[in-house]
Gaussian input, Z-matrix of N, CA and C with variables (Angstrom, degrees):
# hf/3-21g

backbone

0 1
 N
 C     1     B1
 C     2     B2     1     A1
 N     3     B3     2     A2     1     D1
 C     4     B4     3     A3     2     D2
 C     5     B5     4     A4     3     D3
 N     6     B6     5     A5     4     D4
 C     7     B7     6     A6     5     D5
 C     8     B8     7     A7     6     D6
 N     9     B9     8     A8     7     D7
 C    10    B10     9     A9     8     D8
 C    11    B11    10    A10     9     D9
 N    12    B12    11    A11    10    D10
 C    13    B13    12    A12    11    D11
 C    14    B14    13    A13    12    D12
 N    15    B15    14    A14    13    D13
 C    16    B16    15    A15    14    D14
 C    17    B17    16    A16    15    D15
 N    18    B18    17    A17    16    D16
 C    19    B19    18    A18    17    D17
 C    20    B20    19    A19    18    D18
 N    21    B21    20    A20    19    D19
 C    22    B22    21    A21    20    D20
 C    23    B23    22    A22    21    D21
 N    24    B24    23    A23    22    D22
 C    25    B25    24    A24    23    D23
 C    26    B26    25    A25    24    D24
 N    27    B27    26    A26    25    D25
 C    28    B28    27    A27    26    D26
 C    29    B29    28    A28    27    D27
 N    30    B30    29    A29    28    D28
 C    31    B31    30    A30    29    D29
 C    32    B32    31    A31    30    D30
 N    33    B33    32    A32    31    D31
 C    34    B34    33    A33    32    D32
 C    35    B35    34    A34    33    D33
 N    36    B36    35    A35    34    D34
 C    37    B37    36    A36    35    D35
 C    38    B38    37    A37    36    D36
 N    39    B39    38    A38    37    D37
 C    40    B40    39    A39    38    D38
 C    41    B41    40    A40    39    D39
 N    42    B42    41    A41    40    D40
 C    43    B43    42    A42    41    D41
 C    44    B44    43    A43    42    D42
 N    45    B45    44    A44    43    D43
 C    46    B46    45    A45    44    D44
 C    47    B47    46    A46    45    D45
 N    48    B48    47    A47    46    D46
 C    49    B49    48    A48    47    D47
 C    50    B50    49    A49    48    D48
 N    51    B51    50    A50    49    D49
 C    52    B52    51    A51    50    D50
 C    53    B53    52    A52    51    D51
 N    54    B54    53    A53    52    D52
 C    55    B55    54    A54    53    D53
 C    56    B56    55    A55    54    D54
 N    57    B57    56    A56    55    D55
 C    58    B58    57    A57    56    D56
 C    59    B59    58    A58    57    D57
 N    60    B60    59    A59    58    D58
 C    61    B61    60    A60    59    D59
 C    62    B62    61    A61    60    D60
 N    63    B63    62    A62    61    D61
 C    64    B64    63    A63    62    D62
 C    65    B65    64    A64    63    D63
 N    66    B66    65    A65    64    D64
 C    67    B67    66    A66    65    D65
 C    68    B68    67    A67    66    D66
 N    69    B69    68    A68    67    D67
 C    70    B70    69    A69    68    D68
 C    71    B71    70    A70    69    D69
 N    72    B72    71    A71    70    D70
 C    73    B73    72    A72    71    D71
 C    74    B74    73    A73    72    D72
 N    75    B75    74    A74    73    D73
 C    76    B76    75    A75    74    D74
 C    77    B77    76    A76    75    D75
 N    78    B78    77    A77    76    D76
 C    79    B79    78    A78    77    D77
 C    80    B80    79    A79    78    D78
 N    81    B81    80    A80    79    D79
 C    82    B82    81    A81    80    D80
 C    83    B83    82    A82    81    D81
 N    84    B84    83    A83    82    D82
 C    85    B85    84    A84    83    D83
 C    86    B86    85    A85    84    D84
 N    87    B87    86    A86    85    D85
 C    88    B88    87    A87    86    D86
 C    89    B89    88    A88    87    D87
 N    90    B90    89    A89    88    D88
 C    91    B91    90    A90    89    D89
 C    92    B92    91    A91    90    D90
 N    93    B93    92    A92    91    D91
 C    94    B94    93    A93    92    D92
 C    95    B95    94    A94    93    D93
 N    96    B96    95    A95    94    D94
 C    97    B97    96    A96    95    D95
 C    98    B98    97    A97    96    D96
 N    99    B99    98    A98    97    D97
 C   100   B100    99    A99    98    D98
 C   101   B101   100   A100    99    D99
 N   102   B102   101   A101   100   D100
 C   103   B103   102   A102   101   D101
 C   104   B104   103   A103   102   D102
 N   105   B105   104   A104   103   D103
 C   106   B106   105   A105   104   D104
 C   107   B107   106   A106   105   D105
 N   108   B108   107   A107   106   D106
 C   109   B109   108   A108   107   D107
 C   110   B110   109   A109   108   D108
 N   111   B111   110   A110   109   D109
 C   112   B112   111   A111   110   D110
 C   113   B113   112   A112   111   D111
 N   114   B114   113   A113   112   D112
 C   115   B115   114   A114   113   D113
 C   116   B116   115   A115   114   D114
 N   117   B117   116   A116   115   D115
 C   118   B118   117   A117   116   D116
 C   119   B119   118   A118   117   D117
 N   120   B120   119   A119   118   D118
 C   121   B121   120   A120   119   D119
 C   122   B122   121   A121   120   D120
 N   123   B123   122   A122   121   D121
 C   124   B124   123   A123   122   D122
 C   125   B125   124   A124   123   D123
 N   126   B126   125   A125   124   D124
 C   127   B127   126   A126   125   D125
 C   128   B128   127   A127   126   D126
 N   129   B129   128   A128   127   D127
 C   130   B130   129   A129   128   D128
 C   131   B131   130   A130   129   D129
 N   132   B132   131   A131   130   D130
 C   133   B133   132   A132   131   D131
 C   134   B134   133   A133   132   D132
 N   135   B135   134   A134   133   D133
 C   136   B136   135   A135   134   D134
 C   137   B137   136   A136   135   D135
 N   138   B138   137   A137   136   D136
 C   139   B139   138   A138   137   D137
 C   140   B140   139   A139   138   D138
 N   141   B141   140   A140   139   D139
 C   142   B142   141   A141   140   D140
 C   143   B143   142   A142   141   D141
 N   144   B144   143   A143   142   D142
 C   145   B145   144   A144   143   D143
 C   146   B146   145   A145   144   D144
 N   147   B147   146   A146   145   D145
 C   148   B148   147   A147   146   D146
 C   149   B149   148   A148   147   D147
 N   150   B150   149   A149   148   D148
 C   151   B151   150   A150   149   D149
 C   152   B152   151   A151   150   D150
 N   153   B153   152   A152   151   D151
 C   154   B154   153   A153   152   D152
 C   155   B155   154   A154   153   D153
 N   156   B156   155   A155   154   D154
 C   157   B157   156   A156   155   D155
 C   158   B158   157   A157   156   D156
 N   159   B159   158   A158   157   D157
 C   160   B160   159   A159   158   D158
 C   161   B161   160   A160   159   D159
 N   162   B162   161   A161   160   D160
 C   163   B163   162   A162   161   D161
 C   164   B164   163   A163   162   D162
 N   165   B165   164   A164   163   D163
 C   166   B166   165   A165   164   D164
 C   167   B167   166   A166   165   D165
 N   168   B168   167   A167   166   D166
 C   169   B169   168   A168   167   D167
 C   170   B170   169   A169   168   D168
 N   171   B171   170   A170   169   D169
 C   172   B172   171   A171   170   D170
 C   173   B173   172   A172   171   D171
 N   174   B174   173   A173   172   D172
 C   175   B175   174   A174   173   D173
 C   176   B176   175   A175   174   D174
 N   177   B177   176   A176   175   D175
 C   178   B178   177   A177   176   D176
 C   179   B179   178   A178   177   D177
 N   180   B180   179   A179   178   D178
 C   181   B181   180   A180   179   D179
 C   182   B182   181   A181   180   D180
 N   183   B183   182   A182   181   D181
 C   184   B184   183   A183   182   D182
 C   185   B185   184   A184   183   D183
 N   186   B186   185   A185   184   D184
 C   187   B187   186   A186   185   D185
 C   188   B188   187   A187   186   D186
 N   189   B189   188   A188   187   D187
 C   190   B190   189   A189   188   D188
 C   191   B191   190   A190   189   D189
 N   192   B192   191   A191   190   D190
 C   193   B193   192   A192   191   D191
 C   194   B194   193   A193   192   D192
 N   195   B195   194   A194   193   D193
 C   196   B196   195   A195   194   D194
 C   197   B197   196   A196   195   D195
 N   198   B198   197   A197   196   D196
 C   199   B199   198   A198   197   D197
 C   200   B200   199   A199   198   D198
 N   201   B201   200   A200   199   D199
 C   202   B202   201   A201   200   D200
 C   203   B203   202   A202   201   D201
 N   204   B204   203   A203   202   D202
 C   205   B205   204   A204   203   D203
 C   206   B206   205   A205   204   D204
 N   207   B207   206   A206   205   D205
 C   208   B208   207   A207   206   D206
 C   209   B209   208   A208   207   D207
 N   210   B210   209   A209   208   D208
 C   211   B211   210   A210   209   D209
 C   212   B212   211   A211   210   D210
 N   213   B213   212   A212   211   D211
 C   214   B214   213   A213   212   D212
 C   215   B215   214   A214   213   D213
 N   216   B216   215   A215   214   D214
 C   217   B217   216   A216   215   D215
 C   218   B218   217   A217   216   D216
 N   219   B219   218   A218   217   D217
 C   220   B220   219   A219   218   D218
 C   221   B221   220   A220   219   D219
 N   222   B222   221   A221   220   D220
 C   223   B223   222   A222   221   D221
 C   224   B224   223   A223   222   D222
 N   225   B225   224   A224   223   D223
 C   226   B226   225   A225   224   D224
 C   227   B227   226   A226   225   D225
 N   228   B228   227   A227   226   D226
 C   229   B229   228   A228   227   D227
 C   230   B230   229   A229   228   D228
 N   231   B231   230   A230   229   D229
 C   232   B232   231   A231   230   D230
 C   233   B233   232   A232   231   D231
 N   234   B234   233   A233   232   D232
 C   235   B235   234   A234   233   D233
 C   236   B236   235   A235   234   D234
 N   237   B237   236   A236   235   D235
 C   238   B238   237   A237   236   D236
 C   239   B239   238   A238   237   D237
 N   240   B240   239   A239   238   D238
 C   241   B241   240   A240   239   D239
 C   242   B242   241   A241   240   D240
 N   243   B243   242   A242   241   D241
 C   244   B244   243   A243   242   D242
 C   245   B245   244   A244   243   D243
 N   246   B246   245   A245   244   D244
 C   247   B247   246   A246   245   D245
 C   248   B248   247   A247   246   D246
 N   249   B249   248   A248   247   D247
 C   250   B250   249   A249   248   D248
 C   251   B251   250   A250   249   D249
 N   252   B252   251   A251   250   D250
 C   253   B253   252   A252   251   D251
 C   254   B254   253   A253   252   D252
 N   255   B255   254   A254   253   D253
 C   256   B256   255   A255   254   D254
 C   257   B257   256   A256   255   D255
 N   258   B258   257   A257   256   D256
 C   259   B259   258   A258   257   D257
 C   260   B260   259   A259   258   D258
 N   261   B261   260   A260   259   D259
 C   262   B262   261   A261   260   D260
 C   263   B263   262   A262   261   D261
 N   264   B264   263   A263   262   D262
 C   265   B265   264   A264   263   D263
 C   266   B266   265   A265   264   D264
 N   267   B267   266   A266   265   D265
 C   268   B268   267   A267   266   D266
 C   269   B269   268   A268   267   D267
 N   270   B270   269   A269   268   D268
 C   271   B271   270   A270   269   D269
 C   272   B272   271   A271   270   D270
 N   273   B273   272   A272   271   D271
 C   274   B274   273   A273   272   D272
 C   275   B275   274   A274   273   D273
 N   276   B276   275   A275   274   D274
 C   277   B277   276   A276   275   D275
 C   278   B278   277   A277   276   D276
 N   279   B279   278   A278   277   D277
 C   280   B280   279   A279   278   D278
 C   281   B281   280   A280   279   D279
 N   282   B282   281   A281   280   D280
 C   283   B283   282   A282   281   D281
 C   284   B284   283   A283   282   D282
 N   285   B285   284   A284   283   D283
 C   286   B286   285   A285   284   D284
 C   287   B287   286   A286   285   D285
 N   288   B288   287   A287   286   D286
 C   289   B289   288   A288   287   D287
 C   290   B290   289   A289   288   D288
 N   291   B291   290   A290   289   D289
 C   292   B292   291   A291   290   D290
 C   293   B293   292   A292   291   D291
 N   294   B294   293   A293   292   D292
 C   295   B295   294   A294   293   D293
 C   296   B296   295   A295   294   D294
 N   297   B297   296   A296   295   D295
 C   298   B298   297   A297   296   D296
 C   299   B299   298   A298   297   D297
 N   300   B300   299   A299   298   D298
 C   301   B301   300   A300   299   D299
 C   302   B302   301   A301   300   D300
 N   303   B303   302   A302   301   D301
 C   304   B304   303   A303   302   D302
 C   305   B305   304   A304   303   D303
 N   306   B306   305   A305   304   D304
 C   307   B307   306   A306   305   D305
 C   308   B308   307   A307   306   D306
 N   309   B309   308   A308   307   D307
 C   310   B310   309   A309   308   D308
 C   311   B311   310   A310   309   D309
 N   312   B312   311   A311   310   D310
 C   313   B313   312   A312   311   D311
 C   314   B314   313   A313   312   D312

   B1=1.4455
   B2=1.5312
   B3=1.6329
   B4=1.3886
   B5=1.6672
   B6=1.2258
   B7=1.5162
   B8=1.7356
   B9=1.3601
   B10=1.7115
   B11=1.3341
   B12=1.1085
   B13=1.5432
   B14=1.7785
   B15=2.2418
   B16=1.5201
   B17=1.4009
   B18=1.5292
   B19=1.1973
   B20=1.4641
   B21=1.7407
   B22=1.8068
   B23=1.8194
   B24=0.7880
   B25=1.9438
   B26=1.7914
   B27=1.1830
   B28=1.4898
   B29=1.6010
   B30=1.7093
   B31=1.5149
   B32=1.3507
   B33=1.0548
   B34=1.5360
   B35=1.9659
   B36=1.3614
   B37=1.4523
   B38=1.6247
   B39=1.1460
   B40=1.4087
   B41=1.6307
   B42=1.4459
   B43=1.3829
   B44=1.9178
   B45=1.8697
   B46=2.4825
   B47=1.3373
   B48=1.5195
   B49=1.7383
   B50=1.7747
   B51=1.7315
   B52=1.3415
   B53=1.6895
   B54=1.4347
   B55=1.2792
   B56=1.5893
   B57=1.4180
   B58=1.4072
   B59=1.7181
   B60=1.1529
   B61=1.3853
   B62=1.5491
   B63=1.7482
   B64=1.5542
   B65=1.6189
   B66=1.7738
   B67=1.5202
   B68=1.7583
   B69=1.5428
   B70=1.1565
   B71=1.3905
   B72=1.9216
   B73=1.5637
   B74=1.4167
   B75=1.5611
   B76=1.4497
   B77=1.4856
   B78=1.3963
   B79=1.6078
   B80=1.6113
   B81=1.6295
   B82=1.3115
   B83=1.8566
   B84=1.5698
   B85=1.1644
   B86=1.8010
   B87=1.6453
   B88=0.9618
   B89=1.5500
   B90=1.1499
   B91=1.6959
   B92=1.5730
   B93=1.2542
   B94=1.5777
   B95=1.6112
   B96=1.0938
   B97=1.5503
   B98=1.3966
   B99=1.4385
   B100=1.3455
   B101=1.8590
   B102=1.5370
   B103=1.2163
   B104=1.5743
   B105=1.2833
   B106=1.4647
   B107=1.3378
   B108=1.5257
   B109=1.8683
   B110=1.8995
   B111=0.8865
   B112=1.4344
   B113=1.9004
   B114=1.6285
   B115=1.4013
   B116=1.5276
   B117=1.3155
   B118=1.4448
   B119=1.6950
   B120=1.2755
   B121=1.3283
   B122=1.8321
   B123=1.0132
   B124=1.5167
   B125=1.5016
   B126=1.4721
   B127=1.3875
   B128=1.6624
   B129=1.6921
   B130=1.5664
   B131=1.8353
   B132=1.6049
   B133=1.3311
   B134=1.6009
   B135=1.4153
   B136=1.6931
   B137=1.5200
   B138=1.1140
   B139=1.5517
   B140=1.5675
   B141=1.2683
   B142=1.7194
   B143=1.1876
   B144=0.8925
   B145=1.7740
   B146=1.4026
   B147=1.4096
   B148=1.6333
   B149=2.0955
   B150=0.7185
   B151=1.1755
   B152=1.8243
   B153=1.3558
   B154=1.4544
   B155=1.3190
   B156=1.5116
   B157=1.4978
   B158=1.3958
   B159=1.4708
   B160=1.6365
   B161=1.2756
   B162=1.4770
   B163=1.4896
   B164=1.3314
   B165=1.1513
   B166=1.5609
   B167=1.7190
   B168=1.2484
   B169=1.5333
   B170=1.7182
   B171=1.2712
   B172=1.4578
   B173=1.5384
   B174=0.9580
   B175=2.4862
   B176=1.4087
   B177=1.5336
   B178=1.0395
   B179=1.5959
   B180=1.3035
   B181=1.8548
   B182=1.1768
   B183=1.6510
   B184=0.9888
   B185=1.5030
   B186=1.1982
   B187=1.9181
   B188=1.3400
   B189=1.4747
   B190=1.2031
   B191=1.5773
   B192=1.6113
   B193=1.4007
   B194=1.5027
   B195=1.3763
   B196=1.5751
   B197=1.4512
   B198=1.1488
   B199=2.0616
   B200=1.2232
   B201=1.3890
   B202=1.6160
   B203=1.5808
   B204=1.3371
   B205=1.6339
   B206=1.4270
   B207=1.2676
   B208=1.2546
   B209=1.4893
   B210=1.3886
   B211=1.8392
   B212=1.3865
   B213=1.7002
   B214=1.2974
   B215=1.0545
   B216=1.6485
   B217=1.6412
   B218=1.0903
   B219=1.4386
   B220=1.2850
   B221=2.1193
   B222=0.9166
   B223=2.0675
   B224=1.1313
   B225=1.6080
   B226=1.1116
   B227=1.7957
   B228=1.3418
   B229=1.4312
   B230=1.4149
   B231=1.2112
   B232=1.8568
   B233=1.6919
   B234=1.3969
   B235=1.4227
   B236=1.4691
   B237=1.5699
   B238=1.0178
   B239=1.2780
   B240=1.5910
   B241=1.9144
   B242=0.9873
   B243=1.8528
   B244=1.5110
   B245=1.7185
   B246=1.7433
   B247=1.7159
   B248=1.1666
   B249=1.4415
   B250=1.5559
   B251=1.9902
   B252=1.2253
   B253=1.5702
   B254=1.7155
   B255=1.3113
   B256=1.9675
   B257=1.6057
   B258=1.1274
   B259=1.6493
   B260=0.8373
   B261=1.6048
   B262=1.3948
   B263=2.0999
   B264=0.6926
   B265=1.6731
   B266=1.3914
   B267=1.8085
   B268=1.3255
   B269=1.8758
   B270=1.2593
   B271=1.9299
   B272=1.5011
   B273=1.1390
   B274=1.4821
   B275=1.4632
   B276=1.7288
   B277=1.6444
   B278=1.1864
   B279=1.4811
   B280=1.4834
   B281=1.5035
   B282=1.7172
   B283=1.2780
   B284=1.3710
   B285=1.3302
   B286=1.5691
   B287=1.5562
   B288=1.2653
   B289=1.9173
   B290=1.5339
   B291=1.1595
   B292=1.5038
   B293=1.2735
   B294=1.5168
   B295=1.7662
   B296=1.5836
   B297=1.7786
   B298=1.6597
   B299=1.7293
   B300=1.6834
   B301=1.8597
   B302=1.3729
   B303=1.2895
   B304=1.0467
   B305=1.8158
   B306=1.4033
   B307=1.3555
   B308=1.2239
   B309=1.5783
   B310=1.5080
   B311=1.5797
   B312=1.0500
   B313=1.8261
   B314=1.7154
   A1=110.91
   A2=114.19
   A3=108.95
   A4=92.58
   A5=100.78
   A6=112.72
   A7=123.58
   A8=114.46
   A9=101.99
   A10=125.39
   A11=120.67
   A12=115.06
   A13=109.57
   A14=97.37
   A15=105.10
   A16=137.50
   A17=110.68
   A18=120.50
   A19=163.07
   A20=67.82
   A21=98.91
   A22=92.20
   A23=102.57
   A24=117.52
   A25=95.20
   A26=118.11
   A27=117.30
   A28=125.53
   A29=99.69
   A30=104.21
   A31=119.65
   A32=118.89
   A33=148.03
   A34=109.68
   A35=103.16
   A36=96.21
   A37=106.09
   A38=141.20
   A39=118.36
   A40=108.16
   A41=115.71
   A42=148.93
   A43=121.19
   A44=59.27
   A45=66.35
   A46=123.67
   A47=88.71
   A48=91.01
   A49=127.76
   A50=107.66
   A51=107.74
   A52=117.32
   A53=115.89
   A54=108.48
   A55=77.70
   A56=138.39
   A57=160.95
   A58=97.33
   A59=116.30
   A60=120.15
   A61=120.17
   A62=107.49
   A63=101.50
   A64=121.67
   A65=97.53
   A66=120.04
   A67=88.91
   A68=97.48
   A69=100.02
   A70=146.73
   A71=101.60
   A72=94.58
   A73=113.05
   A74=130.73
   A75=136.99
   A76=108.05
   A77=129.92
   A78=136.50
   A79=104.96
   A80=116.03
   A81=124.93
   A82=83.09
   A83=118.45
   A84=130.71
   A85=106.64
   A86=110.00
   A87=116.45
   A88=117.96
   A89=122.02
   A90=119.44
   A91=94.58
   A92=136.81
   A93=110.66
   A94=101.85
   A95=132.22
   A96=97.00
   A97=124.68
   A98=105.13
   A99=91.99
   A100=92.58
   A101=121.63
   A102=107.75
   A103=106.06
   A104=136.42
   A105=106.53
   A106=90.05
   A107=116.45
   A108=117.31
   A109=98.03
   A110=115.19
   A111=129.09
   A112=117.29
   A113=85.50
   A114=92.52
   A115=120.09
   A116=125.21
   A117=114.74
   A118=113.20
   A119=107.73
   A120=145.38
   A121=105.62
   A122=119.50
   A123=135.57
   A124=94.02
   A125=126.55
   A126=151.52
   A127=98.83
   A128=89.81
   A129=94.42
   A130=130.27
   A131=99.18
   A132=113.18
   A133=107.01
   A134=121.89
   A135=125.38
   A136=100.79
   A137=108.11
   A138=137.91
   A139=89.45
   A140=136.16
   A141=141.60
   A142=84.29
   A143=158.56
   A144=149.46
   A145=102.46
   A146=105.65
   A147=133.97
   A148=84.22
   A149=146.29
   A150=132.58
   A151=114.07
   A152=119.93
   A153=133.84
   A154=109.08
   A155=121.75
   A156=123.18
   A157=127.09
   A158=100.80
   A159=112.99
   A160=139.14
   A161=102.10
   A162=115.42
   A163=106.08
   A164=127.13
   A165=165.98
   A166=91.16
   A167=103.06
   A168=138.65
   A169=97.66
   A170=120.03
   A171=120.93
   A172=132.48
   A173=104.10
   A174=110.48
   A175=94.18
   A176=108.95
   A177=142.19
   A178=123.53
   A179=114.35
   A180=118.31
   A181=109.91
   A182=127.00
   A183=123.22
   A184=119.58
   A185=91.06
   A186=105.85
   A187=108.29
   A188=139.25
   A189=126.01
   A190=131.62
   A191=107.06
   A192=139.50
   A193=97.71
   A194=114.19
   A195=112.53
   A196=145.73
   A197=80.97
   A198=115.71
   A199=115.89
   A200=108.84
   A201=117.23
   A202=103.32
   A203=132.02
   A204=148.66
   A205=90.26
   A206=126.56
   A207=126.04
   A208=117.35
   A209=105.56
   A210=109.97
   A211=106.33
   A212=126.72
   A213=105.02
   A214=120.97
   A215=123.62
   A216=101.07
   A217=101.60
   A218=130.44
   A219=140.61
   A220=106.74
   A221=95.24
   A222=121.24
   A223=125.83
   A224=108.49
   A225=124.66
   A226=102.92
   A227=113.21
   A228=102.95
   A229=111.58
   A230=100.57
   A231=110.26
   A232=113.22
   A233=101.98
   A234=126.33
   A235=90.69
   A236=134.51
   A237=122.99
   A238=125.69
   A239=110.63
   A240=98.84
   A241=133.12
   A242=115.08
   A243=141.33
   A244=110.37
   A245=96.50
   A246=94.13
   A247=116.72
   A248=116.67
   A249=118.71
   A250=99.84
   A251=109.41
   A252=119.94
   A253=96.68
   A254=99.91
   A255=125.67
   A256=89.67
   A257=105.54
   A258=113.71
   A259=143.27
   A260=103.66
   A261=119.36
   A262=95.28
   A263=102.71
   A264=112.17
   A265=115.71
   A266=79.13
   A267=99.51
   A268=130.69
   A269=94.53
   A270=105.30
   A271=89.68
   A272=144.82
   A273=156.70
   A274=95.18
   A275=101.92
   A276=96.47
   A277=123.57
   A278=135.12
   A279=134.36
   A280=100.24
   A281=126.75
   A282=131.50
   A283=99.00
   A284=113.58
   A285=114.77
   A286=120.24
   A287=92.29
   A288=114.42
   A289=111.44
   A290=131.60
   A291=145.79
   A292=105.14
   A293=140.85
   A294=108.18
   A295=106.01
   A296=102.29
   A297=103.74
   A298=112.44
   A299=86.96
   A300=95.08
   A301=96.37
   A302=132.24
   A303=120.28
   A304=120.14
   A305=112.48
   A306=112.16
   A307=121.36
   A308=137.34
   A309=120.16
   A310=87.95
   A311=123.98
   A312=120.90
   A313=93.84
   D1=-24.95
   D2=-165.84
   D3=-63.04
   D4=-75.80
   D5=-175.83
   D6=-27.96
   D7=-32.41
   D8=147.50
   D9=-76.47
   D10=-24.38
   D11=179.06
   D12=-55.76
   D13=-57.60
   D14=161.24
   D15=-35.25
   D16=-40.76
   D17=154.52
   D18=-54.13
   D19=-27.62
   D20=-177.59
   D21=-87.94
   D22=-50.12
   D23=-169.98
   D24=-53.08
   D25=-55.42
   D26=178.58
   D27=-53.61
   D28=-26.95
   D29=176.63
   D30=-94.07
   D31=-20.15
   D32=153.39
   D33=-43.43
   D34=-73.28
   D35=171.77
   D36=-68.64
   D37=-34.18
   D38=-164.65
   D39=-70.54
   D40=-15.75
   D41=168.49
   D42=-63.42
   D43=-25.73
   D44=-171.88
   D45=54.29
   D46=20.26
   D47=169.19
   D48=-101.64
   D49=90.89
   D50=-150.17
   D51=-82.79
   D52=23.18
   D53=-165.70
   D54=-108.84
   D55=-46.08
   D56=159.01
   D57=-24.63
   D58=-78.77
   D59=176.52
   D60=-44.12
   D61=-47.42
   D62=176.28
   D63=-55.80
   D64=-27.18
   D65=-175.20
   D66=-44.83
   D67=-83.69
   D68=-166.60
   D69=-31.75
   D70=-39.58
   D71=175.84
   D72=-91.79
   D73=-9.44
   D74=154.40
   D75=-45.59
   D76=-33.78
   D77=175.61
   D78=-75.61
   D79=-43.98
   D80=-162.20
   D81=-64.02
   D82=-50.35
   D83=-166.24
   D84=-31.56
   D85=-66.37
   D86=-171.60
   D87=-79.51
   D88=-4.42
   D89=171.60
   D90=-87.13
   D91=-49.52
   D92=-178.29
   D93=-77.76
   D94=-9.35
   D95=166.19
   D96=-84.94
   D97=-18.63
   D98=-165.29
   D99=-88.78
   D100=-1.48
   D101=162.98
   D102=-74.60
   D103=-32.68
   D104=-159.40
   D105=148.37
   D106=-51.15
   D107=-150.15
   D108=-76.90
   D109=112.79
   D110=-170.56
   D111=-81.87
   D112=-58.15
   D113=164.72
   D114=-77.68
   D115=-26.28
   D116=176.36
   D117=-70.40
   D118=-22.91
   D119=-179.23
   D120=-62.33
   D121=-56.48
   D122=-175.20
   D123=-72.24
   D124=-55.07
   D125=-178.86
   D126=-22.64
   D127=-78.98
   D128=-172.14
   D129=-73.39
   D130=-15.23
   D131=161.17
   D132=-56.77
   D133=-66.73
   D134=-178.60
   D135=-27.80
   D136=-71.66
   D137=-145.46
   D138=-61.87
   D139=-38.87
   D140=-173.55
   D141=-92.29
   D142=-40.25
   D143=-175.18
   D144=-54.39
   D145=-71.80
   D146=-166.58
   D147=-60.60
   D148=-91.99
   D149=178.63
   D150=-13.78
   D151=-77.37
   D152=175.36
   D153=-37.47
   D154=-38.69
   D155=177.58
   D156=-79.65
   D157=-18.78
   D158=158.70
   D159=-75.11
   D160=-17.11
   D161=-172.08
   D162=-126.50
   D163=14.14
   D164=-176.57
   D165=20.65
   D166=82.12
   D167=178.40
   D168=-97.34
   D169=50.41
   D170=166.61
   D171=-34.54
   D172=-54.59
   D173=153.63
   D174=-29.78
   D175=-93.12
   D176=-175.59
   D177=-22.84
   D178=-52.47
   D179=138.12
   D180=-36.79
   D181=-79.63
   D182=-149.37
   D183=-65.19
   D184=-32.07
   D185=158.11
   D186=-59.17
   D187=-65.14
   D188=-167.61
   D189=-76.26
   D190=-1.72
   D191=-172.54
   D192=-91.62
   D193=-51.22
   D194=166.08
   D195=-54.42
   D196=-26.78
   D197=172.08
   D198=-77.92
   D199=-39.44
   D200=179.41
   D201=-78.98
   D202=-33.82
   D203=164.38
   D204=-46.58
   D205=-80.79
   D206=-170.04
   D207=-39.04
   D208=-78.80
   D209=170.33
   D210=-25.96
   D211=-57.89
   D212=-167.90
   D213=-72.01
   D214=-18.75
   D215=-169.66
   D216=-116.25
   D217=11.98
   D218=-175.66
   D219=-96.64
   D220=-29.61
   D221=-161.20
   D222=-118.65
   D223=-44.63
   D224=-152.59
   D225=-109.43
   D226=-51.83
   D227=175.19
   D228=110.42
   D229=-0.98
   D230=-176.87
   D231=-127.58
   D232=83.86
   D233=-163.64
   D234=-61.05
   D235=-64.74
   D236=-162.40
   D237=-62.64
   D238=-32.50
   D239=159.87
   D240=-43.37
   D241=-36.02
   D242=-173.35
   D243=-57.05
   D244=-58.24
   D245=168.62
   D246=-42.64
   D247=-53.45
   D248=-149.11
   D249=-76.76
   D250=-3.61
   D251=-175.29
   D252=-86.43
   D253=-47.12
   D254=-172.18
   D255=-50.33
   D256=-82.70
   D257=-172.90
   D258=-45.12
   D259=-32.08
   D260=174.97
   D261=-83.02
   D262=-26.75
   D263=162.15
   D264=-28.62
   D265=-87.99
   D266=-177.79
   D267=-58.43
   D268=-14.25
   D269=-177.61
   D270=-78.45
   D271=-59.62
   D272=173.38
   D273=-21.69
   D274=-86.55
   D275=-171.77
   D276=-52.05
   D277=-31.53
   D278=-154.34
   D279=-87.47
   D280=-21.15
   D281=-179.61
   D282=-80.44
   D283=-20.80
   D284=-175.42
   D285=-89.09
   D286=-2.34
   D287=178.85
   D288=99.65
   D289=-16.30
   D290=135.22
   D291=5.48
   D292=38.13
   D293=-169.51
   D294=-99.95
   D295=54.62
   D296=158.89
   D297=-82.78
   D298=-10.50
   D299=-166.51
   D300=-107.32
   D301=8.78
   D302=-171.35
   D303=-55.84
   D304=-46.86
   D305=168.82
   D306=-57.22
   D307=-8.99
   D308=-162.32
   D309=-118.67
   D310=-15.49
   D311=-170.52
   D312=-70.54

């Protein structure tokens, strides 16, 4: 499965289509975690962030900011990075009209 996701992500940039591309390594994100690979795992989360933050894909942060929350306190063992992933989450959605997060932003 990795290798279509890789695939898909490669036709995507030759495409220049970067909301498509973030898709992809946010997907790559969740096939190595839920294999095990943590850091390759964090890897492709950054990398779909750093995309989303360029094209100021605000959901799309807050989605990939949440994922990285998860990995850490779910994988990783470092709860307090996780908040600071949560919050910064949650300020995203609640500016976005989101006010399920309103208390944690």
């Amino acid at each position: 499965m990795q290798g279509k996701y890789a695939e898909a992500r490669a036709l995507f940039e030759q495409q220049n289509e970067p909301t498509a591309v973030a898709t992809a390594w946010h997907q790559l994100g969740m096939v190595h975690q839920e294999a095990g690979d943590y850091d390759t795992a964090e890897a492709a989360y950054r990398k779909s962030l750093e995309i989303l933050t360029q094209t100021d894909n605000r959901a799309g942060q807050a989605s990939g900011l949440t994922m990285l929350g998860n990995l850490y306190d779910d994988h990783l063992n470092r709860p307090e990075e996780a908040v600071t992933f949560y919050r910064q989450a949650a300020e995203i959605y609640v500016a976005l009209g989101d006010l399920r997060y309103e208390g944690v932003a």
